[in-house]
PAMAR-364103 format. One record per atom (N, C-alpha, C): residue in one letter; x negated, y, z negated. Coordinates in steps of 0.2 Angstrom, whole numbers, padded with zeros to 4 digits, always signed. Each point is the difference from the previous one (the first is absolute). Layout:
aXYZ...
This chain:
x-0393+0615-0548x-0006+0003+0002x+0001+0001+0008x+0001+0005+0001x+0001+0002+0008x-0007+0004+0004x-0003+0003-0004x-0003+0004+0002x-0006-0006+0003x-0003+0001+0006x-0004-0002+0004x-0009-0001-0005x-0004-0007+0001x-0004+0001-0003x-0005+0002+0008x-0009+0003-0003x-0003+0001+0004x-0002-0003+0005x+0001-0006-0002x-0004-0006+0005x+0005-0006-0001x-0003-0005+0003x+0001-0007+0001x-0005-0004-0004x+0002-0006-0002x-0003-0006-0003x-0002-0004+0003x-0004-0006+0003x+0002-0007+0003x-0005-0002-0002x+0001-0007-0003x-0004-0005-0002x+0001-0005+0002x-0005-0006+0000x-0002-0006+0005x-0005-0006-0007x+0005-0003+0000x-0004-0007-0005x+0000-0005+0003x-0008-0003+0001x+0001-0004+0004x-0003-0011-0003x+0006+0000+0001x-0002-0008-0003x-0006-0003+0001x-0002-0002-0004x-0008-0003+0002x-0004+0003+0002x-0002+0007-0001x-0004+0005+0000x-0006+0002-0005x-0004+0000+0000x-0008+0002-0004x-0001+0008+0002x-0005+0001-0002x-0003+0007+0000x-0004-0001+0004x-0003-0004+0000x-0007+0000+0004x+0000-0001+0007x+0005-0004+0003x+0003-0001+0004x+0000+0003+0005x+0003+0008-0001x+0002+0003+0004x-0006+0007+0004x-0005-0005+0000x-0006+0003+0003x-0004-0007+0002x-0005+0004+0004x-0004-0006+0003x-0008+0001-0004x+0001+0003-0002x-0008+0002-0006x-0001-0006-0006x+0007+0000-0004x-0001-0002-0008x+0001-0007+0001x+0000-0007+0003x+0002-0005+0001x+0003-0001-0004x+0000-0008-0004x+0004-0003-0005x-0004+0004-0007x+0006+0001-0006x-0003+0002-0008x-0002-0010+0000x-0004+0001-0003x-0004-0006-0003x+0006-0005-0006x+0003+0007-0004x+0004-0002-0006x+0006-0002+0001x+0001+0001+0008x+0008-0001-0001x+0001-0006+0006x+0007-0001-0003x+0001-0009+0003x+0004+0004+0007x-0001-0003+0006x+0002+0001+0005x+0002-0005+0006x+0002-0005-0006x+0005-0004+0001x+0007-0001+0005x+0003+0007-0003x+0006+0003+0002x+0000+0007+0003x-0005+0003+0002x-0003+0005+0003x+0000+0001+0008x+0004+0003+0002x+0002-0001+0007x-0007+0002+0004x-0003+0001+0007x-0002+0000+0005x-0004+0006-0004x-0006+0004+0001x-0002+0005+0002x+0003+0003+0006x+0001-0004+0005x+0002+0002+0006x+0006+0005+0001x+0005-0005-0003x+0008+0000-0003x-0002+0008-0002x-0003+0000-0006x+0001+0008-0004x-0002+0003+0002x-0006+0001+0004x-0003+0006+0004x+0007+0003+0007x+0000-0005+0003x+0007-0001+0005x+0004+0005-0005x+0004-0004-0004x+0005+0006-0007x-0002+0008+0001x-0006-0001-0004x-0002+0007+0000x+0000+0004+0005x-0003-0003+0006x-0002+0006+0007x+0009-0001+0004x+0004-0003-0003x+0009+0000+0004x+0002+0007-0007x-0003+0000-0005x+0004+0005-0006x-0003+0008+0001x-0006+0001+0001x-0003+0004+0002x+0000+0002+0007x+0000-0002+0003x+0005+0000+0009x+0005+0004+0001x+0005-0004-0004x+0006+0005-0002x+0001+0006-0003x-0004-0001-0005x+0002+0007-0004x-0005+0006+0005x-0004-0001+0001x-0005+0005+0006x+0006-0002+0008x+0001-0001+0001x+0005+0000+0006x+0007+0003-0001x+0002+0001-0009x+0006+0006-0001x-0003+0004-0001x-0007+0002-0005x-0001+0007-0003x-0004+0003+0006x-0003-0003+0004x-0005+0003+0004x+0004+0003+0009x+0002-0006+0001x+0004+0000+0008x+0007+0002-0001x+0002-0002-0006x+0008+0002-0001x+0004-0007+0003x-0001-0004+0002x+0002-0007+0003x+0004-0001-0004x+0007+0001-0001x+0005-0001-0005x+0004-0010+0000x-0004-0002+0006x+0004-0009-0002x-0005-0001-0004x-0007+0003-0001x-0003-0005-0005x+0001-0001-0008x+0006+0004-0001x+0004+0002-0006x+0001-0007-0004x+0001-0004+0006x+0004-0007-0001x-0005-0004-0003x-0006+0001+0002x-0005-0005-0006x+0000+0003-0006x+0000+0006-0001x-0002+0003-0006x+0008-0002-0005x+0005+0003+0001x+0007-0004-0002x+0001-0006+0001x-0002-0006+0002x+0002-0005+0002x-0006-0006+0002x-0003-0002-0002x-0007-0004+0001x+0000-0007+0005x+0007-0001-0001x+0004-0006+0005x-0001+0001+0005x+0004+0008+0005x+0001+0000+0003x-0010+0001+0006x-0005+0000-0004x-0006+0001+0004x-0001-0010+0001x+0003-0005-0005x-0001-0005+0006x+0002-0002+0008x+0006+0002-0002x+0004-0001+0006x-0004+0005+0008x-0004+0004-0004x-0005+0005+0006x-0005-0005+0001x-0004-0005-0004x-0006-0001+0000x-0004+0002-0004x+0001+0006-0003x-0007+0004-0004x-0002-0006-0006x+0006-0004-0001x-0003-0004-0009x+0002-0006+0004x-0002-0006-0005x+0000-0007+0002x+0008+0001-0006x+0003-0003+0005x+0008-0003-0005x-0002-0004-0006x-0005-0004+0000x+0000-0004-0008x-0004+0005-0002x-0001+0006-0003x-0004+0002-0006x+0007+0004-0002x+0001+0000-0009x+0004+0001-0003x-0001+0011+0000x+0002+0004+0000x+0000+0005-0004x+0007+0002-0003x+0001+0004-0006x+0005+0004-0003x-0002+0006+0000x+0003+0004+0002x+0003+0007+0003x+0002+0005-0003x-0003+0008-0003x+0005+0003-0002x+0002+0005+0003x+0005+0005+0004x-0004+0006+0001x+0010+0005-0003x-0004+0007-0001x+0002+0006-0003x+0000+0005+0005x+0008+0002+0003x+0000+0003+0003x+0001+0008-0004x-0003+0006+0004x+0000+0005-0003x+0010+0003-0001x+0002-0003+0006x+0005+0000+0000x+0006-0005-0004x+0002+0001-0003x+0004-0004-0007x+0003+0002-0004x+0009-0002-0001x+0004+0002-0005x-0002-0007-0003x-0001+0000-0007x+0001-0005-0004x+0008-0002-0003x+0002-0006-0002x+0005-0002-0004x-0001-0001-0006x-0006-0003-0002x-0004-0003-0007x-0007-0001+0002x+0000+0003-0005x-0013+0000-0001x-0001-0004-0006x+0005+0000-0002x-0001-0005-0008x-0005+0005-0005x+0001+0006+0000x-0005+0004-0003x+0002+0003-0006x+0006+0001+0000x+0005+0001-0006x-0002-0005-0005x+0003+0004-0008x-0002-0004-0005x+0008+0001-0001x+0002-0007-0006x+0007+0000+0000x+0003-0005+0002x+0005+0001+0003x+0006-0006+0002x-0002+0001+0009x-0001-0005+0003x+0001-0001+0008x+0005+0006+0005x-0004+0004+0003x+0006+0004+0002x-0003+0003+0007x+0002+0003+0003x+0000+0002+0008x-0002+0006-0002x-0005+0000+0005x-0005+0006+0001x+0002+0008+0002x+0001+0004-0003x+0003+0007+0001x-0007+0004+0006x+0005+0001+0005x+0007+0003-0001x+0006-0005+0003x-0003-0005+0001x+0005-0005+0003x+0004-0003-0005x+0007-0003+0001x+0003+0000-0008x+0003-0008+0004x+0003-0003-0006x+0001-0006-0001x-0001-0005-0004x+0005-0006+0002x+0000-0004-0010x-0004-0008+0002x-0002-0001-0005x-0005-0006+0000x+0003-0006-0004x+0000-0005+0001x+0004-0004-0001x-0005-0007+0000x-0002-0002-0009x-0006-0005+0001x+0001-0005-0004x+0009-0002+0000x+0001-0004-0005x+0000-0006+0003x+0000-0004+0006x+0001-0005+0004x-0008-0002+0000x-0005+0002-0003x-0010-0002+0001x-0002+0003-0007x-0005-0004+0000x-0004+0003-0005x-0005+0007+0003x+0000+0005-0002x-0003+0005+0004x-0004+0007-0005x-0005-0003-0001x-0007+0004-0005x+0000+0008+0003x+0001+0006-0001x-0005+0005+0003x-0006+0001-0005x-0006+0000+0004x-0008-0001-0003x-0005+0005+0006x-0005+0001-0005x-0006+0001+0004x-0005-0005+0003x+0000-0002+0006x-0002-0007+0004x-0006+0002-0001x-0004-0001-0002x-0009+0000-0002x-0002-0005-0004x-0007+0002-0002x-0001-0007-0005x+0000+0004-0005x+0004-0007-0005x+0003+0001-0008x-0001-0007-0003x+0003+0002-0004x+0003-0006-0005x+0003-0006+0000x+0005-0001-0001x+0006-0003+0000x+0005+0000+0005x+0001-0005+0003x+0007+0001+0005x+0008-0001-0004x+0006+0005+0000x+0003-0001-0004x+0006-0007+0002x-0001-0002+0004x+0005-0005+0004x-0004-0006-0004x-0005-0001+0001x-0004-0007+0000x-0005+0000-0007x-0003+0005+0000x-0006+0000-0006x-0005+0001+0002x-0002-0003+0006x-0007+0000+0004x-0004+0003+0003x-0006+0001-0001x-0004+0006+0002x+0004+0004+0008x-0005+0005-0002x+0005+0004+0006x-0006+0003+0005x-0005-0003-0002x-0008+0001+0003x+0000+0000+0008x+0006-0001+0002x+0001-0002+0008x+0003+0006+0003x+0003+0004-0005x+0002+0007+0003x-0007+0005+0004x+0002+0000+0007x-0005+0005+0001x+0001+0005+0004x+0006+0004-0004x+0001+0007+0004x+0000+0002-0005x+0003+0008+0002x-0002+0007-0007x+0007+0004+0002x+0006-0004-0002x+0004+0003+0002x+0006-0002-0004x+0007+0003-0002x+0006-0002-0002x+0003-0006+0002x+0003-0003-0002x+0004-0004+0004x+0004-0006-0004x+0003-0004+0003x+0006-0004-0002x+0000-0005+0000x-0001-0006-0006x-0001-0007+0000x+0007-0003+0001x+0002-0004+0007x+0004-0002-0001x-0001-0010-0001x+0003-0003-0005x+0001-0005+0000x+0005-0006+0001x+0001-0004+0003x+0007-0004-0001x-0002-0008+0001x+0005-0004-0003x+0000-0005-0002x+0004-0006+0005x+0007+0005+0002x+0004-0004+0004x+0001+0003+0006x+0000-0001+0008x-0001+0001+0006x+0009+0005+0000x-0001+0008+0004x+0007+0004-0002x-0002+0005-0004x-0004-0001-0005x-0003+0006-0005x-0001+0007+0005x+0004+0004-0004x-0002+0006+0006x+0000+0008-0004x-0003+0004+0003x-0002+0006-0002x+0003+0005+0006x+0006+0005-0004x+0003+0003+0003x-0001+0008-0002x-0002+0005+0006x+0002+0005+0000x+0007+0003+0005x+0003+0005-0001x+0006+0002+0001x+0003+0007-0001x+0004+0001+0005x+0005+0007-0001x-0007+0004+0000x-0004-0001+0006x-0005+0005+0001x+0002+0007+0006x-0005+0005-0005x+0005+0006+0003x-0007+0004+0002x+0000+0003+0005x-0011+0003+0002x+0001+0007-0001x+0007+0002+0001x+0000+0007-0001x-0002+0005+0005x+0001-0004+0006x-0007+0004+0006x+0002-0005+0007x-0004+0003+0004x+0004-0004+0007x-0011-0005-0001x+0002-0004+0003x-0004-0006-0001x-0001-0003+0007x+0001+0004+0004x+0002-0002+0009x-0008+0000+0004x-0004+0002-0007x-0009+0000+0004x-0002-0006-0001x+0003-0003-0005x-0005-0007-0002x+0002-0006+0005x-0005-0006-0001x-0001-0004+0006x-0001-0006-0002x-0001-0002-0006x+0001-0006-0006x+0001+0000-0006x+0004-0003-0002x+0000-0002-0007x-0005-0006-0004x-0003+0003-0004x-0008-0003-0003x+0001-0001-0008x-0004-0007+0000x-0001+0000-0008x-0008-0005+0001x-0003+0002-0008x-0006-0004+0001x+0002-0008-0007x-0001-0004+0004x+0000-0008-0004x-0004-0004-0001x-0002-0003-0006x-0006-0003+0000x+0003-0007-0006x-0003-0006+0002x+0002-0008-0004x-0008-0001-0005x+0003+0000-0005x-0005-0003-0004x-0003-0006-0003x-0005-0001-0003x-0001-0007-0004x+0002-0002-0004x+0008+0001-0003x+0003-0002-0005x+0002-0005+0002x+0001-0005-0003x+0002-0009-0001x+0007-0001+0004x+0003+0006+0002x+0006+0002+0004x-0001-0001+0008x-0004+0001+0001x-0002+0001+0008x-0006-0005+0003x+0003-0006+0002x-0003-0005+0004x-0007+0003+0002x-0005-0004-0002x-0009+0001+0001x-0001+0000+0007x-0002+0003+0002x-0001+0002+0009x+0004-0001+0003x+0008+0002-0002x+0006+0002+0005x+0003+0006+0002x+0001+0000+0002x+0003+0009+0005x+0005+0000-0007x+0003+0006-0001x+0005+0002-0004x+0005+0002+0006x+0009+0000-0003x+0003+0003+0005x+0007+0003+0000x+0001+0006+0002x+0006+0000-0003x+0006+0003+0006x+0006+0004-0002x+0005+0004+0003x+0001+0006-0001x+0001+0004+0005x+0002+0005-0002x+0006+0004+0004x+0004+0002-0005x+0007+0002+0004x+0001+0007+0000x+0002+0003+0004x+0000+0007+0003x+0008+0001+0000x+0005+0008-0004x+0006-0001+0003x+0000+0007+0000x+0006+0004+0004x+0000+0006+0000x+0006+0002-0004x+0002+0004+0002x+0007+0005-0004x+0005-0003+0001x+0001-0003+0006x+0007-0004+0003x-0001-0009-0001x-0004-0001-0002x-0002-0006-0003x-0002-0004+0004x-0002+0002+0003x-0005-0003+0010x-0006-0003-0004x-0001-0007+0000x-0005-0003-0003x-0004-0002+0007x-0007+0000-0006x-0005-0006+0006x-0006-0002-0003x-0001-0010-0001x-0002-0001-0005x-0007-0003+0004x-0007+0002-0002x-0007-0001+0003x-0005-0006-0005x-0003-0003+0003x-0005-0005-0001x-0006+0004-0002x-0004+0000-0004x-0005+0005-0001x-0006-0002+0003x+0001-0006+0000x-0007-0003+0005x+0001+0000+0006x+0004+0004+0004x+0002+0001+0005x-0002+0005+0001x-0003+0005-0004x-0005+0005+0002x-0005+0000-0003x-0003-0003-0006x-0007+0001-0002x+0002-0008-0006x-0009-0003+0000x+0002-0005-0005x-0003+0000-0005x+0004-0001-0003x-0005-0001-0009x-0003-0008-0002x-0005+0001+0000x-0004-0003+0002x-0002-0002-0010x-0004-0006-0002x-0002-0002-0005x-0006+0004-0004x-0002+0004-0004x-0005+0006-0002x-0006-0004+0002x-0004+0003+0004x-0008-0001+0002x-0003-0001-0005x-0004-0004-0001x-0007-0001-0005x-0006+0002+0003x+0000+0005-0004x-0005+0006+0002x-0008-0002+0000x-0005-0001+0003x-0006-0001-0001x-0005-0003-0004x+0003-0008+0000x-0004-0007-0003x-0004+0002-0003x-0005-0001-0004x-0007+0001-0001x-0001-0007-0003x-0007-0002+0002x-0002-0008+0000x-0008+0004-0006x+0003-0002-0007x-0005+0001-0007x-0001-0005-0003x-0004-0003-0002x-0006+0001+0004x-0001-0003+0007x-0003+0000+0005x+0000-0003+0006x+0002-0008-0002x+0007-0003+0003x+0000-0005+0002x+0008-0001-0004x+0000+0005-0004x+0007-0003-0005x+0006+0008+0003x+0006+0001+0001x+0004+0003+0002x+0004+0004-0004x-0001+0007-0002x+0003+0000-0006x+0006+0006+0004x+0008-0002+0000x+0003+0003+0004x+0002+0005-0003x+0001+0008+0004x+0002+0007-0004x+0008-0002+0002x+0004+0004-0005x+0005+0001+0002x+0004+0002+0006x+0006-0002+0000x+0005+0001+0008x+0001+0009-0002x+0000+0003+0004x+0003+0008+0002x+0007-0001+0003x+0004+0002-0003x+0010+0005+0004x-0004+0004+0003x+0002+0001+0007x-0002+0008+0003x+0007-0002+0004x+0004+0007-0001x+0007-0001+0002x+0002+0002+0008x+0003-0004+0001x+0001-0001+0008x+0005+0008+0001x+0000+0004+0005x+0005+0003+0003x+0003-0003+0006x+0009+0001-0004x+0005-0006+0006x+0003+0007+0004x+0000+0003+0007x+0004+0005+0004x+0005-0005+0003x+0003+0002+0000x+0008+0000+0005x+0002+0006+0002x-0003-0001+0006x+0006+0005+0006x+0006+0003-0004x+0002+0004+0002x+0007+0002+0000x+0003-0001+0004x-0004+0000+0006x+0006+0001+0007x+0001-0009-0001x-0004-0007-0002x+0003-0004-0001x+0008-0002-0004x-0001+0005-0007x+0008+0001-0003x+0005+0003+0007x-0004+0005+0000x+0005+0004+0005x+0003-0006+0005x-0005-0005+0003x+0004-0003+0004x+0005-0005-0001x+0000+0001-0008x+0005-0006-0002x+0005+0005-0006x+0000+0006+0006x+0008+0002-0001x+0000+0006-0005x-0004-0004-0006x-0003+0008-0006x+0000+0008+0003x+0000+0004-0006x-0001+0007+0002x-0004+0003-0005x-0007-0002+0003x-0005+0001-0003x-0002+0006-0002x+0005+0007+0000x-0001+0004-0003x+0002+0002-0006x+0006-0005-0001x+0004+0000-0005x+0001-0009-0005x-0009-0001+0000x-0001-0006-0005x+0003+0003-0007x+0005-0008-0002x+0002+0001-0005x-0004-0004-0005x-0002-0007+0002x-0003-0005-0004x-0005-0003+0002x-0005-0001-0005x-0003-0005+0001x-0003-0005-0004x+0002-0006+0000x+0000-0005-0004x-0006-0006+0002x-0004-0001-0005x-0005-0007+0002x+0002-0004-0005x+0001-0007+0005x+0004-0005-0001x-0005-0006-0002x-0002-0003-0004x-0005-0006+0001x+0002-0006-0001x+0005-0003+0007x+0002-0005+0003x-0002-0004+0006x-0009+0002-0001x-0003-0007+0005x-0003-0004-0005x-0006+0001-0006x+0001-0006-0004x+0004+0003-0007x-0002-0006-0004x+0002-0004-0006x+0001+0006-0005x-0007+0002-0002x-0002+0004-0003x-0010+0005+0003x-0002+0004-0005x-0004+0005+0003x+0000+0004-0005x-0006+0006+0003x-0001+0005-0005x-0005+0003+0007x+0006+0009+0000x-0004+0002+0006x+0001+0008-0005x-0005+0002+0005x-0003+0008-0003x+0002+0005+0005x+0004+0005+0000x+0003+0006+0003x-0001+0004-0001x-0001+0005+0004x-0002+0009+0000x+0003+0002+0007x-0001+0006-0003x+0002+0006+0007x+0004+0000+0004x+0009-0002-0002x+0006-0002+0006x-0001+0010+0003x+0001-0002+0007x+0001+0009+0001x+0002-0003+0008x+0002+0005+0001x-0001+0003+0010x-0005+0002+0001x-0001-0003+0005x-0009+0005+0003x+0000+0000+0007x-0006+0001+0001x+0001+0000+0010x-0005-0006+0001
C-alpha cells in the first residue's frame, strides 16, 4: 500500500483517566470508584498539553509540536505532563509504506506491493481480528480485552529467544522519504504476562549486506499492563471491576538511529522480533511499515 492516506491519526490513552475529569463542570460520577483515578488536575493539564499541540500544528504550522502528537514521552521532558501519569500512544502517518497490516485472509504474508517471506516457525503466531470475540486460540480465554477494530498478530511464546521473523524484504521503490520504522504492540491479560508488569521485547533490523542492529522496544515506547477502564462502585459501597482494555502502543525508531549503526536504511532486508527479555508472554501486533 503505497499510496498516501488523507490524513493522519494520533491517539492518547491515558492511565487512570475518567470522563468526568477532564472538565471542571461535571466533578466525581457518584458510580464510579476513584480510587485509582488520577488528579482532575493531571487530566485537564493532559488535555490542554494535547489540544495545544494539535492547534499549534494545524493552526500556526509549528512543526516541533509534531513530537507530542507522535510521541507523548517526549512532552514530559518539556514540562507540558507530570512524568508519573501513564499514557499509550498511537499515531498514523499519512505518509506510509506498510510491510504487514495483517489484513489478508490466509497464510501470514507481506503486504503488496512490498514482497517478502515470513517466517513463524520459532513462536506461536495467530493472525486474527483483534476486537471483542470469543475465544483466544492460544489459551481458551475470553478475548473481551481486545480493544482495537483492527487485523493483527498474536504472538505467543514460552521460552525466552522465541522470535518472529520477516525477510528478503524488497519495496520496489526508493524509500529515502521515510524517517522511522513503526509497528503498533499491545500485552494482554493472558496468565502469560505478569499482572501490572511492563511487557518487553527485541527488535532486530538488517540490510542486504547483513549489517544488523538489534533495539530494546522499551527504549522507545513502553507496554505497559491493560488499563482497567472505569471501576463502577454498584451498589454504593461494594466495587464491581470492568474489564482491562489492550490499546496498542506505537514503538518509532529513527532510521538515522540504524543508519548510525552502520545499516542502509534504504535497503532494509529484515526484520525480526525477538522475545528474549522475559520467560514467556502474549503480545498483539499490527501495522509494521515506514512512515515519517
Amino acid at each position: 500500500m503505497r499510496r498516501p492516506a488523507s490524513g493522519y491519526k494520533a491517539l492518547h490513552w491515558i492511565y487512570g483517566a475518567n470522563h468526568n475529569y477532564f472538565n471542571t463542570a461535571w466533578g466525581a460520577d457518584r458510580r464510579q470508584d476513584i480510587t485509582d483515578v488520577i488528579a482532575p488536575a493531571l487530566q485537564q493539564g493532559l488535555a490542554c498539553a494535547v489540544i495545544g499541540a494539535w492547534a499549534q500544528v494545524q493552526l500556526f504550522g509549528r512543526t516541533s509540536y509534531w513530537d507530542f502528537l507522535r510521541t507523548p514521552r517526549s512532552a514530559a521532558a518539556r514540562g507540558w505532563i507530570a512524568t508519573a501519569v501513564g499514557v499509550v500512544s498511537q499515531y498514523h502517518d499519512p505518509q506510509r509504506l506498510w510491510m504487514q497490516t495483517f489484513d489478508n485472509t490466509g497464510l501470514l504474508q507481506v503486504t503488496p506491493p512490498v514482497t517478502g517471506a515470513v517466517d513463524a516457525t520459532n513462536i506461536t503466531a495467530v493472525q486474527r481480528f483483534i476486537a471483542f470475540a470469543g475465544a483466544n486460540p492460544i489459551t481458551g480465554d475470553s478475548t473481551r480485552f481486545l480493544y482495537q477494530e483492527t487485523g493483527g498478530l498474536q504472538l505467543g511464546w514460552t521460552a525466552a529467544g522465541e522470535h518472529y521473523l520477516v525477510s528478503g524484504l524488497n519495496f520496489h521503490g526508493d524509500t529515502g522519504r521515510f524517517q522511522v520504522l513503526s509497528l503498533r504492540v499491545g500485552q494482554s491479560t493472558e496468565p502469560a504476562n505478569p499482572v501490572n508488569a511492563d511487557q518487553d521485547f527485541s527488535i532486530r533490523i538488517a540490510d542486504r549486506n547483513a549489517v544488523s542492529h538489534t533495539l530494546q522496544a522499551s527504549t522507545y515506547a513502553l507496554l505497559p499492563y491493560p488499563d482497567e477502564y472505569s471501576r463502577l462502585v454498584a451498589p454504593p459501597g461494594r466495587v464491581n471491576s470492568c474489564q482491562r482494555k489492550m490499546v496498542m502502543q506505537t514503538i518509532r525508531i529513527p532510521l538515522s538511529v540504524l543508519e548510525a549503526a552502520g545499516l542502509n536504511v534504504r535497503e532494509i532486508d529484515t526484520v525480526e522480533l525477538i522475545c528474549d527479555i522475559t520467560a514467556s508472554g502474549v503480545l498483539y501486533v499490527d501495522d509494521l511499515q515506514l512512515s515519517m
